[in-house]
Residue frames as qw, qx, qy, qz and C-alpha x, y, z in Angstrom:
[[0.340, -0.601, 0.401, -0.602, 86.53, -60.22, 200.47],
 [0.578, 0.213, -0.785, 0.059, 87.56, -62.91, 202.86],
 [0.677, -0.470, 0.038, -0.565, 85.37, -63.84, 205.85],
 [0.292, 0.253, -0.890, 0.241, 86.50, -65.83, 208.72],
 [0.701, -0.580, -0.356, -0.212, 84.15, -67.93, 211.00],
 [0.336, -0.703, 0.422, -0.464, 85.25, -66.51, 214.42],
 [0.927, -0.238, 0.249, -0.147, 84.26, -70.41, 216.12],
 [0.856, 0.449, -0.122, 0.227, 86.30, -72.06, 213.04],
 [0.136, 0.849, -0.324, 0.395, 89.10, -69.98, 214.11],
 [0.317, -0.605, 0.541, -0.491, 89.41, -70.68, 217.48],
 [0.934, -0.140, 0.303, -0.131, 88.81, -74.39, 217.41],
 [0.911, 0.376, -0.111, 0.125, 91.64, -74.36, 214.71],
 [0.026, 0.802, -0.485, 0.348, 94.20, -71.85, 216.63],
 [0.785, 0.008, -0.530, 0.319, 96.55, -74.30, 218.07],
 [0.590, -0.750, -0.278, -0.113, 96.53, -74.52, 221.78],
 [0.557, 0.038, -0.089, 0.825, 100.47, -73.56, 221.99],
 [0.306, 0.309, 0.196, 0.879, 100.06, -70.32, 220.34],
 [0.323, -0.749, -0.173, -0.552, 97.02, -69.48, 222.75],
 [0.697, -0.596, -0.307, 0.254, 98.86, -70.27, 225.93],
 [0.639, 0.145, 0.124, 0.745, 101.62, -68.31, 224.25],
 [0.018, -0.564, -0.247, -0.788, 99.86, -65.35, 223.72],
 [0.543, -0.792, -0.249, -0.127, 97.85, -65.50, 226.77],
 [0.815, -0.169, -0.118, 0.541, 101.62, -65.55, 228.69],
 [0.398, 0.041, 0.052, 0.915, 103.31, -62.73, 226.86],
 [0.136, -0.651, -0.479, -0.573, 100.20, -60.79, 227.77],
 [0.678, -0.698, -0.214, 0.092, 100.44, -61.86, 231.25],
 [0.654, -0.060, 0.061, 0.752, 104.36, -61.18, 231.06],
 [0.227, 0.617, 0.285, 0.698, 103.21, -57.69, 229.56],
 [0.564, -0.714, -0.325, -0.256, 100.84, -56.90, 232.52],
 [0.710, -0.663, -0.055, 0.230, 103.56, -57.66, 235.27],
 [0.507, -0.011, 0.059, 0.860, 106.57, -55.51, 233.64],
 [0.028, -0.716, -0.183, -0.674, 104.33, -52.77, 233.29],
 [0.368, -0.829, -0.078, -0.415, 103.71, -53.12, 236.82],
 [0.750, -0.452, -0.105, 0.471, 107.26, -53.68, 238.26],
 [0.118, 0.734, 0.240, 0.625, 107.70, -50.45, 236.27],
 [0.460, -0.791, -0.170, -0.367, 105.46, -49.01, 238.45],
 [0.837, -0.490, -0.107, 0.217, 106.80, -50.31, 241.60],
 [0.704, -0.141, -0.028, 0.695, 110.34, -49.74, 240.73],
 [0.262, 0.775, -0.024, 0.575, 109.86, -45.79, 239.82],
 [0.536, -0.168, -0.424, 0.711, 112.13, -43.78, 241.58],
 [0.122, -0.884, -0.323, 0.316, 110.96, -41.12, 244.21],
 [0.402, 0.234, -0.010, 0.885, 112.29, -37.49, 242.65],
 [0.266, 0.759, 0.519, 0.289, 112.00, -34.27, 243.00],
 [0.235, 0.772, 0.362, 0.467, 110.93, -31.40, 241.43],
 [0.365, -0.578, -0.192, 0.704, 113.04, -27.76, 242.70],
 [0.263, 0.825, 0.264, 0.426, 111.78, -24.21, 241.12],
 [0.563, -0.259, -0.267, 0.738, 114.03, -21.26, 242.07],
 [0.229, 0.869, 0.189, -0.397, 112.76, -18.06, 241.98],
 [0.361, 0.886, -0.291, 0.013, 115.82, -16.61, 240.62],
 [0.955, 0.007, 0.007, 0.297, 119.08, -18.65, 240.25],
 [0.353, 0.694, -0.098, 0.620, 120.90, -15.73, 239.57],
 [0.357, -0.789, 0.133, -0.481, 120.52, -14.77, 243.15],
 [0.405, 0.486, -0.749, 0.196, 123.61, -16.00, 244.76],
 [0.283, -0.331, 0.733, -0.523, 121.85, -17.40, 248.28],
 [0.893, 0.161, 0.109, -0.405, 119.01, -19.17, 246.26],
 [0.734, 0.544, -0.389, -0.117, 121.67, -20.73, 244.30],
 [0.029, 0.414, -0.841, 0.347, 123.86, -21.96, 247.45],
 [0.567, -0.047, 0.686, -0.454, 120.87, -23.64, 249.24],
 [0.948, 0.229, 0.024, -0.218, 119.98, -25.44, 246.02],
 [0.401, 0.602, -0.683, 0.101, 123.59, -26.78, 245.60],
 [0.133, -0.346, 0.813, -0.449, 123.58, -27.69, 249.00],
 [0.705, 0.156, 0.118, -0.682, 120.00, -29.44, 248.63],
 [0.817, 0.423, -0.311, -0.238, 121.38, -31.28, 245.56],
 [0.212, 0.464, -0.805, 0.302, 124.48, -32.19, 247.72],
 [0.394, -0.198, 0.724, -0.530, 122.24, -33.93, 250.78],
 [0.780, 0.117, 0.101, -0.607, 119.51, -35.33, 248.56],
 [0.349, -0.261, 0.889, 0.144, 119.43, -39.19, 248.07],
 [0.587, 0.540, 0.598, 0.070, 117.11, -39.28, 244.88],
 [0.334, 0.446, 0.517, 0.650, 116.73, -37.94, 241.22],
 [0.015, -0.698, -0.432, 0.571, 116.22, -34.26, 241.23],
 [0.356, 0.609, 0.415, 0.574, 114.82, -32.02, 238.30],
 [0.198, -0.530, -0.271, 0.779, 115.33, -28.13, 238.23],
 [0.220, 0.848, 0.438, 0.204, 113.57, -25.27, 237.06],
 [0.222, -0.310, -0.086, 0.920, 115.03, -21.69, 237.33],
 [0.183, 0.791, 0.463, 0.354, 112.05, -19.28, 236.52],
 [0.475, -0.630, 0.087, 0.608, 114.32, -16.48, 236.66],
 [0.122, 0.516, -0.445, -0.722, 114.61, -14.29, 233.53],
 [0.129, 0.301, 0.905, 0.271, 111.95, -16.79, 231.91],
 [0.383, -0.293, -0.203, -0.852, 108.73, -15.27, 230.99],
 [0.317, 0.047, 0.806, -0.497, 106.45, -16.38, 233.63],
 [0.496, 0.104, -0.537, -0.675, 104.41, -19.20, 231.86],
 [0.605, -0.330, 0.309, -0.656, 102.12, -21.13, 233.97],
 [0.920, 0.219, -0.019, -0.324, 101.15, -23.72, 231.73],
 [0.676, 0.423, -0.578, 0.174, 104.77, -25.03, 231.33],
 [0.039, -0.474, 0.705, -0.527, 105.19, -25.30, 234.88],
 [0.837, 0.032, 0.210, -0.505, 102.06, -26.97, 235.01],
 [0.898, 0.308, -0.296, -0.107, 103.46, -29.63, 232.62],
 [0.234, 0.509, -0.734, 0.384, 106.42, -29.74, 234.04],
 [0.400, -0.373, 0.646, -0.533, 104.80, -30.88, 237.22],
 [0.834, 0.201, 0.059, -0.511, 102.32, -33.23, 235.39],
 [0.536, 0.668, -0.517, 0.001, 105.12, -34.71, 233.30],
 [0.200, 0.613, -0.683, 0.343, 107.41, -35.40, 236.08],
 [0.716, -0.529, -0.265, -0.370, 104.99, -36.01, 238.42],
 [0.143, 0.656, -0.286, 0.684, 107.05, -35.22, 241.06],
 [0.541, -0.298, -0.768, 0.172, 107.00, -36.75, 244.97],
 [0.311, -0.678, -0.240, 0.621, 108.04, -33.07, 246.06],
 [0.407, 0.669, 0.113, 0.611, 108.38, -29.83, 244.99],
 [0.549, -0.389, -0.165, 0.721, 111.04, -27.64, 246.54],
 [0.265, 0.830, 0.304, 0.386, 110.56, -24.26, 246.23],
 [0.595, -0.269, -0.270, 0.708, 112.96, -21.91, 246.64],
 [0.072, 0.028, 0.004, -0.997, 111.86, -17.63, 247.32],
 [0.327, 0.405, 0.427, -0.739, 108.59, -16.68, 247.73],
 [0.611, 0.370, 0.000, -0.700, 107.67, -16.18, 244.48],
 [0.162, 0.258, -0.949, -0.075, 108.72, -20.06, 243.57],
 [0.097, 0.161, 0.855, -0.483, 106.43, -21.07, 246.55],
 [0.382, 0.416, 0.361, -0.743, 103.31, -18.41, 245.57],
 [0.166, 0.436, -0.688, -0.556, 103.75, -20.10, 242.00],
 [0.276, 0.076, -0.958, -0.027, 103.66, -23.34, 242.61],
 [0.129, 0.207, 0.691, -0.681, 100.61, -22.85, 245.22],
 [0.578, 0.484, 0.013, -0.658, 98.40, -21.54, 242.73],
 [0.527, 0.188, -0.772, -0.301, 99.13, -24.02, 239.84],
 [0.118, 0.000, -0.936, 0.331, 98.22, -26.57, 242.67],
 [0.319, 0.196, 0.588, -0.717, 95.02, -25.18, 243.90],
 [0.623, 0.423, -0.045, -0.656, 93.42, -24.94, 240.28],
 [0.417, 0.308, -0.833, -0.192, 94.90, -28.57, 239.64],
 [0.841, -0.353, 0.056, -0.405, 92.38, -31.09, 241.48],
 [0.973, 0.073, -0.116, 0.185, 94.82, -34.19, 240.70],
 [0.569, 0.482, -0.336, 0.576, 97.69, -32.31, 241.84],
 [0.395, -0.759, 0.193, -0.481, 96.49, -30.72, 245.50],
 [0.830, -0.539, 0.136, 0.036, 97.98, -33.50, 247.47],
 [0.729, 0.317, -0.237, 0.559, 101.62, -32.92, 246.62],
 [0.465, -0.852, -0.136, 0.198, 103.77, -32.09, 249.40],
 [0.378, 0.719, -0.148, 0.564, 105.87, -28.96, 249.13],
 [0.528, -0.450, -0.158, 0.703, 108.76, -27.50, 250.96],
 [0.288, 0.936, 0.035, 0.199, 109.65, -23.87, 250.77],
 [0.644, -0.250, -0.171, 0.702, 112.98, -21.76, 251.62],
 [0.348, -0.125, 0.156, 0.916, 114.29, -18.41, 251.49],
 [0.030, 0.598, 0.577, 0.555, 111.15, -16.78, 251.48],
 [0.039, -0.213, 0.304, -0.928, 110.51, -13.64, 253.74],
 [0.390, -0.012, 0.300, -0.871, 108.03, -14.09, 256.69],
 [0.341, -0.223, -0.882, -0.235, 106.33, -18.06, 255.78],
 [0.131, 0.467, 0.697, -0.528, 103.51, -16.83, 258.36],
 [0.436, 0.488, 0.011, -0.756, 101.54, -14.76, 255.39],
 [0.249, 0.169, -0.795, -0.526, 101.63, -17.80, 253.23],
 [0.764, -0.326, -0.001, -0.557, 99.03, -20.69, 253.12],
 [0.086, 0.224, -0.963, 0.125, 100.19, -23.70, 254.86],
 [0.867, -0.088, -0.086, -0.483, 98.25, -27.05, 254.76],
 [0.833, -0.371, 0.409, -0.027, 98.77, -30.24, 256.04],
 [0.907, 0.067, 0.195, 0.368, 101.21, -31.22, 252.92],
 [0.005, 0.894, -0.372, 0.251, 103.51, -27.44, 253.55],
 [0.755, -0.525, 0.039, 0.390, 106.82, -27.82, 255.05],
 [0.406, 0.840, 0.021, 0.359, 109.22, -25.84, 255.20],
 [0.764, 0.038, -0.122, 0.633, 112.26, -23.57, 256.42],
 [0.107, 0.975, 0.190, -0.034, 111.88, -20.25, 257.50],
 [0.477, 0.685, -0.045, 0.548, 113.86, -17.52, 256.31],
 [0.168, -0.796, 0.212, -0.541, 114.44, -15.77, 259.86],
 [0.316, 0.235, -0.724, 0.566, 116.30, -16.80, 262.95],
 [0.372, -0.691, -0.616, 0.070, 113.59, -16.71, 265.99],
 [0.089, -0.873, 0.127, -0.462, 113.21, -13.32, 267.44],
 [0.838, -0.544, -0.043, -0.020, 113.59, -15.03, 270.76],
 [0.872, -0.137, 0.005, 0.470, 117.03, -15.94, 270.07],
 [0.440, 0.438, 0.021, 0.784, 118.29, -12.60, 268.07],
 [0.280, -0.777, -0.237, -0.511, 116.94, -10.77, 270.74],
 [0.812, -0.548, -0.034, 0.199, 118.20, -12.59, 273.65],
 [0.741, 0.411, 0.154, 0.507, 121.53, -11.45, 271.57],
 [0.123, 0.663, 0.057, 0.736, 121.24, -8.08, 271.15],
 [0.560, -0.769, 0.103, -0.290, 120.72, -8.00, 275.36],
 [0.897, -0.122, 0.037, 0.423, 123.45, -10.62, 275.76],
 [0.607, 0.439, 0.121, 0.651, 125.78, -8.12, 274.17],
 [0.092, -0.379, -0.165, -0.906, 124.31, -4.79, 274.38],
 [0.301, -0.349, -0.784, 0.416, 122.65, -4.94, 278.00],
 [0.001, -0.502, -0.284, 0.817, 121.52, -1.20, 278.24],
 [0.187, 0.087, -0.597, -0.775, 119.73, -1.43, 275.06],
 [0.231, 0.184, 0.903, -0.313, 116.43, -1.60, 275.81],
 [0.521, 0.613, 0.405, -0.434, 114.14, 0.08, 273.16],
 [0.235, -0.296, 0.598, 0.707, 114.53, -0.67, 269.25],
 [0.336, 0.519, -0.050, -0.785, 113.12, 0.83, 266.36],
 [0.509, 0.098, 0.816, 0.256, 112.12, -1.44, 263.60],
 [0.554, 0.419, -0.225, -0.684, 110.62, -0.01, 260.19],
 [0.357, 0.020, 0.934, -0.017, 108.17, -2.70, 258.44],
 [0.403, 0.015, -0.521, -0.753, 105.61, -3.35, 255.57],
 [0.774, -0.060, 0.414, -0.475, 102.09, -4.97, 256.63],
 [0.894, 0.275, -0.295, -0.195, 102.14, -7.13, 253.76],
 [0.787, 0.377, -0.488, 0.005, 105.27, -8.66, 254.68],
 [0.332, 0.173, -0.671, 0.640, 106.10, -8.33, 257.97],
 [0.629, -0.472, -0.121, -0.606, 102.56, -7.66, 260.06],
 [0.939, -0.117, -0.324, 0.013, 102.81, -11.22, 261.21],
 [0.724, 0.169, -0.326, 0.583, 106.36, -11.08, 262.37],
 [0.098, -0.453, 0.349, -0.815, 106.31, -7.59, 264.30],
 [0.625, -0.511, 0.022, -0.589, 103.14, -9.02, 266.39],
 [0.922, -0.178, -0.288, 0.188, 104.82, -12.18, 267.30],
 [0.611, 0.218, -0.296, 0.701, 108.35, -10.47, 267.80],
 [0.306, -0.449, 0.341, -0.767, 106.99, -7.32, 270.37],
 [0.865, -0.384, -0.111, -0.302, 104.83, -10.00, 272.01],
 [0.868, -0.008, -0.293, 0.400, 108.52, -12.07, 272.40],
 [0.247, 0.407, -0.430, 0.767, 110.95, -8.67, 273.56],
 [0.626, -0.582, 0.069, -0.515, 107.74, -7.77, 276.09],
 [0.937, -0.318, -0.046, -0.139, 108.99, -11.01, 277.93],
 [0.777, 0.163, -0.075, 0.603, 112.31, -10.61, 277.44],
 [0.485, -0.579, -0.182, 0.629, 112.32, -7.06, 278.79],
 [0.274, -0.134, 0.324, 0.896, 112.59, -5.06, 275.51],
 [0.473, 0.757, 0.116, -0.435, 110.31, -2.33, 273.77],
 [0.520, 0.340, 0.700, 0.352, 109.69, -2.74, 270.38],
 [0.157, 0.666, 0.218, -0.696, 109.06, 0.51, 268.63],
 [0.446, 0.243, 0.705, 0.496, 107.76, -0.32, 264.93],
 [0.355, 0.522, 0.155, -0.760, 106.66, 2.14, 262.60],
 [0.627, 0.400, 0.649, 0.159, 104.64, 0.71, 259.19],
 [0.169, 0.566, -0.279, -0.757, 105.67, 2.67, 255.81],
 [0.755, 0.460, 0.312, -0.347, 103.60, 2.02, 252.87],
 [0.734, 0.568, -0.120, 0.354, 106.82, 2.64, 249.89],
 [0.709, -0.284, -0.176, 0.621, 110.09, 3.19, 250.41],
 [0.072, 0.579, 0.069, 0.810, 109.47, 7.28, 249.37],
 [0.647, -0.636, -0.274, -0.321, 108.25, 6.96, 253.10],
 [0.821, 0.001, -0.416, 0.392, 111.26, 5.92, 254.55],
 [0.348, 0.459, -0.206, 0.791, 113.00, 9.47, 255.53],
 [0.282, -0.448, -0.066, -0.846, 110.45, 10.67, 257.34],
 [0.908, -0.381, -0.169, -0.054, 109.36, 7.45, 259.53],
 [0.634, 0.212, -0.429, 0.607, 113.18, 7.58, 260.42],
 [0.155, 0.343, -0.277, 0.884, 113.14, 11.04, 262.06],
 [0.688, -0.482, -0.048, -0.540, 109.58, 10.38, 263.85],
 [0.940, -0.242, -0.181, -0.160, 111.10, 7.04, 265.02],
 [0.720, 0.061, -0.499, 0.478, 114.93, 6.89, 265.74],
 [0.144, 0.477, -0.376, 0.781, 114.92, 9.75, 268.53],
 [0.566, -0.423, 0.185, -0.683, 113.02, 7.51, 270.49],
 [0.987, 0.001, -0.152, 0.048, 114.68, 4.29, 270.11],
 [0.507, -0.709, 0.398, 0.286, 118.17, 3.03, 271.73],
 [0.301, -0.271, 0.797, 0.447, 119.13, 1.11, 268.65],
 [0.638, 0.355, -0.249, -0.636, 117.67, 0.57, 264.85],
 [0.622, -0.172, 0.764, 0.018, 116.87, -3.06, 263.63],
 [0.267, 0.418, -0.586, -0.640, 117.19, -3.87, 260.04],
 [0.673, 0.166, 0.702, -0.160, 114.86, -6.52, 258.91],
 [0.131, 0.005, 0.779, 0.614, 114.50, -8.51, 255.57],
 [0.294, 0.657, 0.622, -0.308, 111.59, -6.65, 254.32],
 [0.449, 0.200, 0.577, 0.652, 111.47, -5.56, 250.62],
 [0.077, -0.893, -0.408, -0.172, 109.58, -2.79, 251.05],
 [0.460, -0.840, 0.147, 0.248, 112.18, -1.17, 253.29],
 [0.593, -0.363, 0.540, 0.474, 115.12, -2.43, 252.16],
 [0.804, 0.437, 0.401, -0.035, 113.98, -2.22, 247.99],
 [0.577, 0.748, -0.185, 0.271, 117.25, -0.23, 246.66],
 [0.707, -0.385, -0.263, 0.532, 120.37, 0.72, 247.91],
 [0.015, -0.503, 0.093, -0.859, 119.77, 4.28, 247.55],
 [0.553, -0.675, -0.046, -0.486, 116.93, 3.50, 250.69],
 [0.927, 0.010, -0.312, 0.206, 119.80, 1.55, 252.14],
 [0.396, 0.494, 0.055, 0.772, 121.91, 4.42, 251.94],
 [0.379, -0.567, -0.099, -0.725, 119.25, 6.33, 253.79],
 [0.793, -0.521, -0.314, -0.038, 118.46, 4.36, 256.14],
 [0.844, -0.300, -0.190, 0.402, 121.64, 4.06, 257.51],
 [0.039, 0.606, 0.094, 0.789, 122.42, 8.00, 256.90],
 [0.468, -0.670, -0.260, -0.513, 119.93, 8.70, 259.27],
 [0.846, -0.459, -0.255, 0.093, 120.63, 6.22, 261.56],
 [0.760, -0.081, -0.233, 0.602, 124.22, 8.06, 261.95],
 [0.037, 0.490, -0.042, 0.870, 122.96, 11.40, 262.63],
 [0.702, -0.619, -0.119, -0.333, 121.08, 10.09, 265.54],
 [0.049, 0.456, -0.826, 0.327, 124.11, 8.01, 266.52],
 [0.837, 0.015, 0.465, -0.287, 121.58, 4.88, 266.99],
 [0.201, -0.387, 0.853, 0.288, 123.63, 1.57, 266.30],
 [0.780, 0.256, -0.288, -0.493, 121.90, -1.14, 263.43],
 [0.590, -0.116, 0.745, -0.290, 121.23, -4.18, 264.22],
 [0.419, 0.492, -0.339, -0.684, 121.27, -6.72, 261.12],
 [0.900, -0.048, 0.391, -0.188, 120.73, -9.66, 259.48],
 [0.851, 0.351, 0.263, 0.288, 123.56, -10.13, 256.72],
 [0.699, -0.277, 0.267, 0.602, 127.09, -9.49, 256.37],
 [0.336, 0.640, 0.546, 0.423, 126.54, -7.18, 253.77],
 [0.090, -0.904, -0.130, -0.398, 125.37, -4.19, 255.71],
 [0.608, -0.538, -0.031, 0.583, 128.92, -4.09, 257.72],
 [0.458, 0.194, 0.233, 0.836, 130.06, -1.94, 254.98],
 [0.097, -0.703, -0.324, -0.625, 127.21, 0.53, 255.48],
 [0.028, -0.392, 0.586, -0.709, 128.22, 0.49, 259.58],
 [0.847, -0.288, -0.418, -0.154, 126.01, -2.21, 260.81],
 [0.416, -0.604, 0.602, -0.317, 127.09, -2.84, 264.79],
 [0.416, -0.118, 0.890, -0.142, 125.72, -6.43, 265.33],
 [0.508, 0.329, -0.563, -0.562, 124.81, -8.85, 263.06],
 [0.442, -0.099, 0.862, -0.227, 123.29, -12.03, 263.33],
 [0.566, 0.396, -0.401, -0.602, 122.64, -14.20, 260.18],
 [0.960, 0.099, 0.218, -0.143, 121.20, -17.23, 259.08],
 [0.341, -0.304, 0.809, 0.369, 124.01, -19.99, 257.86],
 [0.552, 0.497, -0.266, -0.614, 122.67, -20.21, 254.06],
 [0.250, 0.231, -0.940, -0.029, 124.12, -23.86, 253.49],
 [0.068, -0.091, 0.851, -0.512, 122.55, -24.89, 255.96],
 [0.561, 0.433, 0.107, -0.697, 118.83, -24.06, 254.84],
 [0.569, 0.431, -0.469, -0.520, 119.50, -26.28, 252.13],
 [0.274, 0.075, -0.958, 0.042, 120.77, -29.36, 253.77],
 [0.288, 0.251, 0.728, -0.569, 117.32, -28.75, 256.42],
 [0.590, 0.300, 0.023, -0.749, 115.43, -28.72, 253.63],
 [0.618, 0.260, -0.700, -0.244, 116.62, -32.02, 252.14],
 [0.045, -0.082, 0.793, -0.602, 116.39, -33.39, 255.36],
 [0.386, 0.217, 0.633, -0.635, 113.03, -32.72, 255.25],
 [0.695, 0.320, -0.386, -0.515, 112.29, -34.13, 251.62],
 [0.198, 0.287, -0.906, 0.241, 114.26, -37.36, 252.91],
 [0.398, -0.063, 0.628, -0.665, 111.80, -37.37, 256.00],
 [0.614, 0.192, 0.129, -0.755, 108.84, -37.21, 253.72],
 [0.518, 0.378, -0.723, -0.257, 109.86, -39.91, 251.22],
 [0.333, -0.088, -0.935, 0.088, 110.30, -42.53, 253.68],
 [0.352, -0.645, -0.304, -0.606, 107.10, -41.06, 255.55],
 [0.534, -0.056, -0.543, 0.646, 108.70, -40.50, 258.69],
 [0.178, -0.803, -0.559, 0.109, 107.06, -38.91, 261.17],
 [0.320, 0.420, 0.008, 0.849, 107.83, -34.65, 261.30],
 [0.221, -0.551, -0.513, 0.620, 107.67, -33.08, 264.76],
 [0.006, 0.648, 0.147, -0.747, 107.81, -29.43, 263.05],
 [0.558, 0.781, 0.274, 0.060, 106.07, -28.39, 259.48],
 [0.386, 0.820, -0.094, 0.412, 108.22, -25.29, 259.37],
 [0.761, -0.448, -0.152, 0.443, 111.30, -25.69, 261.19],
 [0.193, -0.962, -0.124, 0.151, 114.00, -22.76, 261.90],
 [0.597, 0.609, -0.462, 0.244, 117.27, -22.46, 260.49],
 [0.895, -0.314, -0.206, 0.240, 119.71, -24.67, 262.17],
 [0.775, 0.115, 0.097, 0.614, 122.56, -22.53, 261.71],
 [0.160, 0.982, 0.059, 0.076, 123.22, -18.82, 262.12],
 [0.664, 0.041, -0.080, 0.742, 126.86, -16.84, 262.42],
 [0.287, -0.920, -0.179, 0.196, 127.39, -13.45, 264.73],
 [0.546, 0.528, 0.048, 0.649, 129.34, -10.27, 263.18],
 [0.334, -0.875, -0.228, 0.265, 130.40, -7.40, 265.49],
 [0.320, 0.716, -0.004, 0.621, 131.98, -3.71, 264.06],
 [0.578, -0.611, -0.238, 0.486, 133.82, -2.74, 267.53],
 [0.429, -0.090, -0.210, 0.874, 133.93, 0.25, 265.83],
 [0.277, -0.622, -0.263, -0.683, 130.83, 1.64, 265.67],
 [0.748, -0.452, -0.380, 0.305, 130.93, 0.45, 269.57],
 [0.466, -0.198, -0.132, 0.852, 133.60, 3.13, 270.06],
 [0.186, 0.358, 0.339, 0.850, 132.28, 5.29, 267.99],
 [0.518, -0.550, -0.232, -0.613, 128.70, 5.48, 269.65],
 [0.101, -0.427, 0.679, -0.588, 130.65, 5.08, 273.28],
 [0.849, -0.101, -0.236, -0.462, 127.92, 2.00, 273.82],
 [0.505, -0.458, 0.646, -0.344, 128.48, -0.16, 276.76],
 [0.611, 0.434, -0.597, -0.287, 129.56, -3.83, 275.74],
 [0.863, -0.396, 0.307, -0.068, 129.33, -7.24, 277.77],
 [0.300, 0.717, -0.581, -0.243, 132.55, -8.35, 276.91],
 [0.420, -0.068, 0.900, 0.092, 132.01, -12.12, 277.26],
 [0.653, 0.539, 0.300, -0.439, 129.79, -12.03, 274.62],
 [0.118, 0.698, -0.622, -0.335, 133.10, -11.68, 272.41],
 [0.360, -0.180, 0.912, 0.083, 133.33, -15.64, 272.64],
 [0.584, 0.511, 0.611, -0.156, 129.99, -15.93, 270.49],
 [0.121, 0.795, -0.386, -0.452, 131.76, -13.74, 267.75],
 [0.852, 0.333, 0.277, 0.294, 132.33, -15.74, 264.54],
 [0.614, 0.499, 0.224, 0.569, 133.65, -11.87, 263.17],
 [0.255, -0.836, -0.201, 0.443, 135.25, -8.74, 264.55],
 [0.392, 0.789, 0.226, 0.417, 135.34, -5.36, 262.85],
 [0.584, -0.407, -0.172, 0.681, 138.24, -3.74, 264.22]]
């Protein structure tokens, strides 16, 4: 066994080979940390369900506005495994995380709360029904899913002047929030609200027949409870034509079922305000609104339920008409 005297050593180590070393130590030290410095901001976008053809436009459009590195998830048809999403986030480590549907958002919230070293990451959401039942903290932002009452309302009188009481079916869970703001908004605007709450959609028939013979018009909201097949779809709008009470909607869709007026969010559009508002954060620009409103919406009208249900029509309104259902 061969024993070195430590002192001996170092008094023989030529003084090159320690400035040398010391150097490519120091050289070590300051690429690690222009590294650092130089990562690039990304991030991180979970979709509920890719499959679902509006989640999938507003991330296209997302990826189309965004001016960094973005990673995607689709936990769609995945088993829902926490712990990989967890890594994922850890891994990536992630400046944002975009979340797109509700259950993207209610995901990603939890993995966050039970992660101390992760709570200050700042999320966006989209396309989620009703962002007033979520939690929002000071690093939330977001997009809502819904047009302001204010405005679709002001609509549906813009048009449809003698229309002054409408019928809404709604779930607490998911719409509670949204009915008290939105009667609190027609009251000022001149319109009864007339909401009735159904617990499943085996509830549906019956809240119809208590509620449309007392309403001038039905309003269709995006509420998953109502809306959860298209057999209660089906129904709904049934009903609604044995009263002869037009349907007010939110998506291009329900013209085929005899929707009157429509007014829908622009779906693109949601995606580029949402990069917009990863953009913001990155360079830490200042953000007037957390959760801002879709920028974009587009107005359908079925001039023949109009005839049909003999319904008095402002006819400048026509000009605000993206579509007409002759």
């Amino acid at each position: 066994m061969i024993i070195v005297n430590n002192r001996d050593y170092f008094k023989n180590y030529h003084p090159l080979r320690r400035v040398t070393a010391i150097s490519i130590f120091g050289l070590g030290l300051i690429f690690s940390f222009v590294i650092l410095l130089a990562k690039e901001n990304n991030v991180l976008i979970l979709n509920s369900d890719m499959a679902i053809s509006k989640y999938s436009s507003v991330q296209h459009e997302f990826k189309t506005k965004s001016q960094v590195p973005v990673i995607e998830f689709d936990l769609g048809n995945r088993l829902k495994n926490e712990n990989s999403i967890k890594e994922l986030i850890i891994n990536h480590n992630p400046d944002v995380i975009y979340c797109i549907g509700s259950k993207a958002y209610m995901l990603t919230l939890k993995l966050l709360k039970e992660n101390h070293t992760l709570q200050e990451k700042k999320l966006i959401f989209s396309s989620a029904i009703n962002w007033q039942r979520f939690t929002i903290s000071n690093n939330t932002y977001g997009v809502s899913n819904e047009l302001l009452p204010e405005m679709e309302l002001t609509m549906f009188r813009y048009f449809f002047p003698k229309i002054n009481k409408i019928g809404i079916l709604f779930n607490n869970t998911y719409n509670q929030e949204w009915i008290m703001g939105t009667k609190a908004t027609a009251k000022e605007l001149g319109v009864e609200i007339v909401s009735q709450h159904i617990n499943s959609p085996d509830n549906i028939e019956n809240a119809l027949k208590n509620l449309l013979p007392n309403v001038d018009a039905f309003w269709l909201i995006a509420d998953p409870v109502v809306i959860s097949s298209q057999e209660s779809v089906v129904t709904i709008f049934n009903r609604c034509s044995v009263y002869k009470k037009p349907v007010f909607s939110y998506n291009d869709v329900y013209i085929k079922y005899g929707a009157m007026l429509i007014i829908s969010v622009d779906i693109p559009t949601i995606g580029r305000q949402a990069a917009s508002l990863a953009m913001d954060i990155l360079a830490n620009r200042d953000i007037k609104d957390q959760i801002q409103s879709p920028a974009g919406s587009t107005i359908a009208l079925n001039l023949q339920k109009v005839k049909e249900y003999n319904l008095y029509l402002n006819k400048e309104a026509l000009d605000s008409v993206n579509r007409i259902i002759k």
